[in-house]
N, C-alpha and C positions, 0 to 999 in steps of 0.2 A: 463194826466194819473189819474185814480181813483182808490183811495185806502181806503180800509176800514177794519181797525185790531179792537178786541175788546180782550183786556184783562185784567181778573179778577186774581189775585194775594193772594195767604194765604201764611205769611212767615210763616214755621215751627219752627224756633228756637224760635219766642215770639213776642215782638210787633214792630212796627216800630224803628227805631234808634230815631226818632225825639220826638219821646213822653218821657216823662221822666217819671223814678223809681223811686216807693216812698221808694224800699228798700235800696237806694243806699243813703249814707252817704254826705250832705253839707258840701264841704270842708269852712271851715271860711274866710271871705273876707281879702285877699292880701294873702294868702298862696299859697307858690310856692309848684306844686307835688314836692317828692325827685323822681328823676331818678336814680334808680342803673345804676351801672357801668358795663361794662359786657366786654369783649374780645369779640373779632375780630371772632374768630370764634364762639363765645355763639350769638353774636350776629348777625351773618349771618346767623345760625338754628331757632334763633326766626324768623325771618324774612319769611325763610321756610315755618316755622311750623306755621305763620301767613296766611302768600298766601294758606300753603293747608285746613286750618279750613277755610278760606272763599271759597276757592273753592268748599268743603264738603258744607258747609251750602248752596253754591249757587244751590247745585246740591238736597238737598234738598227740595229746595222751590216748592212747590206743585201749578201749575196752575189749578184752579178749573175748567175754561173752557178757552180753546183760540177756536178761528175763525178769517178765514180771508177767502176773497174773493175777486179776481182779481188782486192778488198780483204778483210781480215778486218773480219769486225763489229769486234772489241774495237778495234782499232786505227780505224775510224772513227770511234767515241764517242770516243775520247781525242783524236780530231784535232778531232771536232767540239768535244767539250767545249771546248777551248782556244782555241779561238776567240770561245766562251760564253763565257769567264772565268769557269766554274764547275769547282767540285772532283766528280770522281766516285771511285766505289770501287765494285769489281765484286764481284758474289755469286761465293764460291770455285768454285757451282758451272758459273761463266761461262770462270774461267780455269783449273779443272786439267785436266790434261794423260788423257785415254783412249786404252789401250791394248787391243789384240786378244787373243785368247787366245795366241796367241805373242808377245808380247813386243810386238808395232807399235804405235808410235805411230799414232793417229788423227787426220787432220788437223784443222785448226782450220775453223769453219764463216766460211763465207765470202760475202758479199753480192756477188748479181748487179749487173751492170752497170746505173749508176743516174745519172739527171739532174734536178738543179732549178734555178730561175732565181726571181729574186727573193724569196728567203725569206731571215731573217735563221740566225747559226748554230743560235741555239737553238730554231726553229720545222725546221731540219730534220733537228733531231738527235731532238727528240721523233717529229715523222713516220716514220724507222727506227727510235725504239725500237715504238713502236707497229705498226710493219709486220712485227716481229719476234718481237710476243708477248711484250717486254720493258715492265718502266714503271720509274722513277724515282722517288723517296721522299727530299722532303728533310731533313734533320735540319739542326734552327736552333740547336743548341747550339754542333756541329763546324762549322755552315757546308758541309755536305759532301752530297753526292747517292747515295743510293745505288741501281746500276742491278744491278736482280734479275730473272728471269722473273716473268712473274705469274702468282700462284695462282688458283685456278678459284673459291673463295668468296672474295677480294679484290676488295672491294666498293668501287666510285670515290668518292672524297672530293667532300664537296660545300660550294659555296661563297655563303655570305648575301651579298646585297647589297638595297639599298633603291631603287626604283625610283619617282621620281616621274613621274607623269603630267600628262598637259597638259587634255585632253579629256575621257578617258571617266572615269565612274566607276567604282574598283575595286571595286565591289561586282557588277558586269558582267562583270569581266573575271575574276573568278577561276572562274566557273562555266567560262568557257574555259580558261583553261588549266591548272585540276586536272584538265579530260577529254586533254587531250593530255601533260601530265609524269607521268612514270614515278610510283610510289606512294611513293616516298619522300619526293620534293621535298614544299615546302611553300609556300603562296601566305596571305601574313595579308595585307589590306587594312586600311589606316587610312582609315576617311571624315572622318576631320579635317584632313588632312595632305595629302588626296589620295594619297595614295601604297601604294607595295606592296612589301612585305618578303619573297623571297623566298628560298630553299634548294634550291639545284639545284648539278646536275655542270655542269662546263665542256661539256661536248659540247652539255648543255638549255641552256645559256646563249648559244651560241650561234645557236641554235634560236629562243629567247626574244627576243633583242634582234631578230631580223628580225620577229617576229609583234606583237611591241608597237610597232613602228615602225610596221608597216599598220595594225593596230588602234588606237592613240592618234593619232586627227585628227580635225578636227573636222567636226561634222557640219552636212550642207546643211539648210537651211528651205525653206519654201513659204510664200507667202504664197496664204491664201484669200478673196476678194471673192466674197462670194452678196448676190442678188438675190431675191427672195421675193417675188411678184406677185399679188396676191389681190383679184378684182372679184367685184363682183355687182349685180345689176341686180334690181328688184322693180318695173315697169311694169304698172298696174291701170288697166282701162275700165271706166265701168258707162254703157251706156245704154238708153233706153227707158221705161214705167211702171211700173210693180211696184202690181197692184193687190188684192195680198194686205191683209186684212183688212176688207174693204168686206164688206158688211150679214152683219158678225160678231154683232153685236149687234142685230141683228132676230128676232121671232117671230112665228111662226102659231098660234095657237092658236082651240080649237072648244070651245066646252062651257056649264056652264049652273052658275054662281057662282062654283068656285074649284079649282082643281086641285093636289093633295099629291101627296107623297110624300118616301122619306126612306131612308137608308143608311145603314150602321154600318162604320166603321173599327175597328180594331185598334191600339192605340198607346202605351207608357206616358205617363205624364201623372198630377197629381193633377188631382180632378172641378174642372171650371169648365163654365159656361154664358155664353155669348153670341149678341147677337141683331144680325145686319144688315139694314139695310132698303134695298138696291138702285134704282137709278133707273126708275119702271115700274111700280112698284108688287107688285117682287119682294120678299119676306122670307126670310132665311135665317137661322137657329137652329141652333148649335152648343152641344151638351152634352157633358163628358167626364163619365163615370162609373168608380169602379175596379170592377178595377182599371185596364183599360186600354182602354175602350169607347168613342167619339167618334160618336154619332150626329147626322144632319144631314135637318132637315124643308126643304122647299124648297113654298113657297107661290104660288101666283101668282091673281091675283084674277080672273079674268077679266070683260070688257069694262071694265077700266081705261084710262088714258091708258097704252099700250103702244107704244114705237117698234116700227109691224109694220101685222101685219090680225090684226086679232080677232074674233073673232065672239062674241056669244051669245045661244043660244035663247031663255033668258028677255027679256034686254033687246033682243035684234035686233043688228044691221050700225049697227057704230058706223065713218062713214065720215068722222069728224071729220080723221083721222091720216093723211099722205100715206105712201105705201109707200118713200119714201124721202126722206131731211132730209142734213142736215150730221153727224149724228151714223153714218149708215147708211154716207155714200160714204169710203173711204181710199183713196186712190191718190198714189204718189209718183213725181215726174217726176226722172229719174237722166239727167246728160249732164255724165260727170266725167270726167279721166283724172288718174292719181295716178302718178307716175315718181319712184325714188329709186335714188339709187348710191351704192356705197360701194367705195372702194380702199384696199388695204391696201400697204405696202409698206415691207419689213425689208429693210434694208442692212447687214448685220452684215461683218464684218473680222475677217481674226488672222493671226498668222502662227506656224509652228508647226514643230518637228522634221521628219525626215523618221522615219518610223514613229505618232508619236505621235498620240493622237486629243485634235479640239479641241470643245468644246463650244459650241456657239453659238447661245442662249437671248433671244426679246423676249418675254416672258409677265407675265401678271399672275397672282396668289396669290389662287385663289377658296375661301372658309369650304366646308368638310363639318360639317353638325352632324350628331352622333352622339347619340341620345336613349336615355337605359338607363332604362328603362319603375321607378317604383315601389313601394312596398309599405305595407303599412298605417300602419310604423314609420316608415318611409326616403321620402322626397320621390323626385322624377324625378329625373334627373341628366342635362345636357347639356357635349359636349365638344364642340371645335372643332379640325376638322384642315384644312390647304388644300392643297390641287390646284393645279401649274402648267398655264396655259392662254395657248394663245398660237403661238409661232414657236419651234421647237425643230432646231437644223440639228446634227448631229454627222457628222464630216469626218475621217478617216484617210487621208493620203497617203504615197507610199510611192515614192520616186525612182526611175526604169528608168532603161536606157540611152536614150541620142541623145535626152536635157533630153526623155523620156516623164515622165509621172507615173500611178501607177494610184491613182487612188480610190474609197472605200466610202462612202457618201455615203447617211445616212438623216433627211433631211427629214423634221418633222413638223410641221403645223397643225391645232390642236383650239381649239373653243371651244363653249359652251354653246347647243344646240341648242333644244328645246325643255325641258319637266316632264312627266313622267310618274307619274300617279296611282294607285293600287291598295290596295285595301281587305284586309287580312290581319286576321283574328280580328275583325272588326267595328271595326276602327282604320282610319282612313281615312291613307295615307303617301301623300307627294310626293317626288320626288326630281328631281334635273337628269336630263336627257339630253345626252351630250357627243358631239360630231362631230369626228371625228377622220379626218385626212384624212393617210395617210405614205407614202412608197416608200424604197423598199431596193435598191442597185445598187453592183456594181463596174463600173467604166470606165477606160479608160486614155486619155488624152489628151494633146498635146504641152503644152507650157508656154504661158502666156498665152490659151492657145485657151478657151472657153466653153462649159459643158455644159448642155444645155435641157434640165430635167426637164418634162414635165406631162403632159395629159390627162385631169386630175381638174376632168372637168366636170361640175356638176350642172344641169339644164336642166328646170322644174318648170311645165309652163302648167294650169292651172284653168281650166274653161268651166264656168256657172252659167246655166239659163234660165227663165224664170216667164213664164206670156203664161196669159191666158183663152182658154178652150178656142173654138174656131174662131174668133172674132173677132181672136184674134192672127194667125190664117194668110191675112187674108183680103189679097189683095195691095192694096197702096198705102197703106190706112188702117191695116195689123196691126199695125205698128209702136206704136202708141199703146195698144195692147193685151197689149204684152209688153218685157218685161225683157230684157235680155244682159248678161252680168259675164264679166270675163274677166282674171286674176289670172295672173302666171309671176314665176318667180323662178331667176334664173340665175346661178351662180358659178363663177369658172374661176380656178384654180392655176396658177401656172408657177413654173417654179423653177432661175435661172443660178447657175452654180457657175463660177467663172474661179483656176486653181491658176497660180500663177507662181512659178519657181526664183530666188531669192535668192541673190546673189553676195555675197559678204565686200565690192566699192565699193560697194556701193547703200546701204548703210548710212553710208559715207565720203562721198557727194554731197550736199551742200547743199539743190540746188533739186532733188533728187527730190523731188516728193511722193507719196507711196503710195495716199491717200486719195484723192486727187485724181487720181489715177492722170496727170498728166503727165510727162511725159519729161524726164529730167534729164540732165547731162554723159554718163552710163551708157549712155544712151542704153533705157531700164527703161521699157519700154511697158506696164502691166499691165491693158489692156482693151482689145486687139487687137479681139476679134468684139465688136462691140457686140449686145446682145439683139434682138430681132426687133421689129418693130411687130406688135401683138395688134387684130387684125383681128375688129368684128364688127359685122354686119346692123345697122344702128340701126332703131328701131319706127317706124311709118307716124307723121304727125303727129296724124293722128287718134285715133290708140289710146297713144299719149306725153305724159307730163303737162311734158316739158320745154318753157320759153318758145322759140321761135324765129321771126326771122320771116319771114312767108311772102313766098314766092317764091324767098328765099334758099339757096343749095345746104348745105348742112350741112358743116361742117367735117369735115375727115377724119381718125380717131382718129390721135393721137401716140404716142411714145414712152415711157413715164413713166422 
């Protein structure tokens, strides 16, 4: 038989045993060591603790290179073992001897020509039993190994160890990796401990220590700066006369004594009468009757002192009363302008995971009463629920490659619009009307840069005219004979969203400031785009109730 091993040996722990230290102390000739004294059991854990530091050390020793060619298997487990410093003992049916139906010996199986470099002995004596269909089984009574083939239900032994974490929480992580370990391993999480208690083979453990290494890190933030811009403008003109109500109050009447008459309403009520005596020499009488009758006599004398022209047969043309007095003319002279503004403007902040969503709320808490109508026994009953109103911004970012960020971003601004009234069963209800104003968008954007939501413009003008009929048309003087009103009301939304990628220094810099967004050693710029200038038509002077003054060019809107 031809055998040919070659191995090359670097012990890791330092040099040969046979060489001598020059660090190590000449004891003086004829001096005995002292030997301590130790117990039975101290000295049965050195002993221990001796076999397992040379076990440790054997299992260190690094082979630079082995090769063999045309080896028998058994004979390379024994060579490897021994360099292991482990005991093995072979299955009988590894080493008896098969014979042919005549009598021949059968040779012994034999390992191909084989090379490794850098593995210690016992890493490459497990990699041949394994490439052999062979495993190993230790027994810790004898201390001894025993190398068998393996059986086909010879299920791999598996091994607890406790895993602490840095970052993630195990309650995360084991939805992962119960979906990739085999069904027998076991994954417990402690959320107290942080930690995870697992049960896997050596092969999954391998597996495992590289996938908890990429998944236990910790995770990027974003910090988000929004901007929330809310104007509106309510600029009102009235000019002209408004000569509504003028000889409202005047009559013609013809006739000879006094003129009646009278009408009957409908209306619960208990009976009452009453009597009004009008300026003019009007009378009016009101009677309620049941069950539910309201009649009304309307008297008028004729040729009384009447603001008008009256006539009568009997007495003749009473021309005492001009057709028109101070009580006939109403006319009101209108040259107003009414201008009001209001801005609104939320600067909310946060900074957040990457995945997680942040909430970001400036609202006030408005009453809902709830009325639950009563009964003959039970009173009314009211409750009180509220409604937020206000600036409502929810933010989800989500880290891409090359410092991107995608965002979901739903903006909302409500607030109480007008009341709306409505009569159900004869019960007269009020309620709010709420305006609510939102948009909904994914976007991706670099870091630092600025996102402009808007176009939620509302733009409302009102034109109102009153004039008497052709004398308002007539050119030059109609003016004095009519009304203009002219009422708008305009509101406009914008809305900056600015995502910035947070480093682990920017938290360790001092003169960062975040709020303030200047730049600190980091050199942390977090408002790159500044937002736009919001550009709009200001009203003629004439039809603007703002003070300005004349001649003066108007200033040109800012930034807010």
């Amino acid at each position: 038989m031809r055998m040919k091993t070659t191995f090359v040996l670097l012990l890791a722990a330092g040099l040969l045993p046979s060489l001598p230290l020059a660090a190590q102390p000449t004891p003086p000739v004829g001096a005995r060591p002292v030997q301590p004294v130790l117990s039975p059991e101290a000295k049965a854990k050195a002993e221990k603790d001796a076999k397992e530091a040379a076990r440790t050390a054997a299992d260190r020793e690094i082979i630079l290179e082995l090769k063999y060619d045309d080896m028998e298997l058994t004979d390379l487990i024994k060579s490897l073992a021994l360099q292991a410093e482990i005991n093995v003992l072979f299955d009988p049916r590894l080493t008896q001897v098969t014979r042919t139906a005549d009598g021949t010996v059968v040779p012994a199986a034999k390992v191909p020509a084989f090379r490794m470099t850098n593995v210690t002995a016992r890493q490459a004596l497990e990699a041949i039993l394994a490439n052999n269909d062979l495993q190993m089984v230790h027994d810790p009574k004898t201390n001894t190994y025993r190398v068998a083939p393996k059986a086909k239900d010879t299920v791999e032994p598996q091994t607890m160890r406790m895993v602490q974490l840095k970052y993630t929480s195990p309650t995360n992580i084991v939805t992962i990796l119960t979906g990739i370990l085999s069904t027998r391993a076991k994954v417990i999480p402690d959320p107290r401990t942080q930690a995870l208690i697992i049960s896997a083979t050596e092969r999954e453990w391998d597996f495992l220590n590289e996938v908890l290494e990429k998944i236990d890190t910790p995770t990027m933030q974003v910090l988000i700066e929004a901007r929330i811009l809310e104007t509106s403008r309510s600029p009102q003109s009235l000019r002209g006369i408004d000569w509504s109500g003028t000889l409202q109050n005047q009559s013609v009447a013809f006739g000879n004594g006094s003129v009646t008459g009278n009408y009957n309403v409908n209306s619960p009520g208990a009976t009452t009468t009453s009597s009004t005596t009008l300026p003019g020499g009007r009378t009016i009488t009101s009677s309620t009757t049941a069950p539910a009758t309201i009649t009304e006599n309307l008297t008028t004398a004729i040729g009384s002192v009447v603001p008008g022209f009256n006539v009568n047969t009997r007495s003749g043309l009473n021309p005492a009363v001009g057709f028109l007095n101070a009580d006939g003319v109403k006319a009101t002279l209108s040259f107003l302008n009414t201008d009001s503004e209001t801005e609104v403007i939320s600067t909310p902040r946060s900074v957040m995971m990457d995945g997680q969503t942040a909430r970001l709320a400036v609202t006030r808490a408005f009453p809902i009463f709830q009325v639950t109508p009563g009964s003959a026994n039970t009173p009314a009953a009211a409750s009180v629920t509220y409604t937020n109103l206000g600036t409502i911004l929810e933010v989800t970012p989500r880290i891409a490659a090359n410092s991107n960020i995608a965002l979901k971003v739903v903006p909302e601004v409500s607030n109480i619009d007008s009341k709306d009234t409505q009569t159900i069963n004869g019960q007269v209800n009020q309620a709010n009307v709420y305006a609510i104003r939102k948009i909904e968008t994914q976007v991706m954007i670099p870091s630092g840069f600025t996102l402009v939501m808007g176009g939620l413009i509302t733009d409302n003008i009102n034109k109102s005219y009153n004039k008497v009929p052709f004398l308002g048309d007539v050119p030059g003087f109609g003016w004095a004979f009519r009304k203009e009103s002219k009422n708008r009301n305009k509101s406009n939304l914008l809305i900056f969203v600015t995502p910035t990628l947070i480093q682990t220094d920017h938290f360790q810099a001092p003169n960062t400031d975040f709020l303030q967004g200047q730049t600190g050693p980091t050199g942390a710029d977090f408002l790159r785009t500044r937002p736009p200038v919001l550009e709009d038509k200001p009203e003629s002077f004439i039809d603007s109730g703002k003070p300005r003054e004349l001649g003066k060019k108007p200033a040109a809107p800012t930034n807010p």
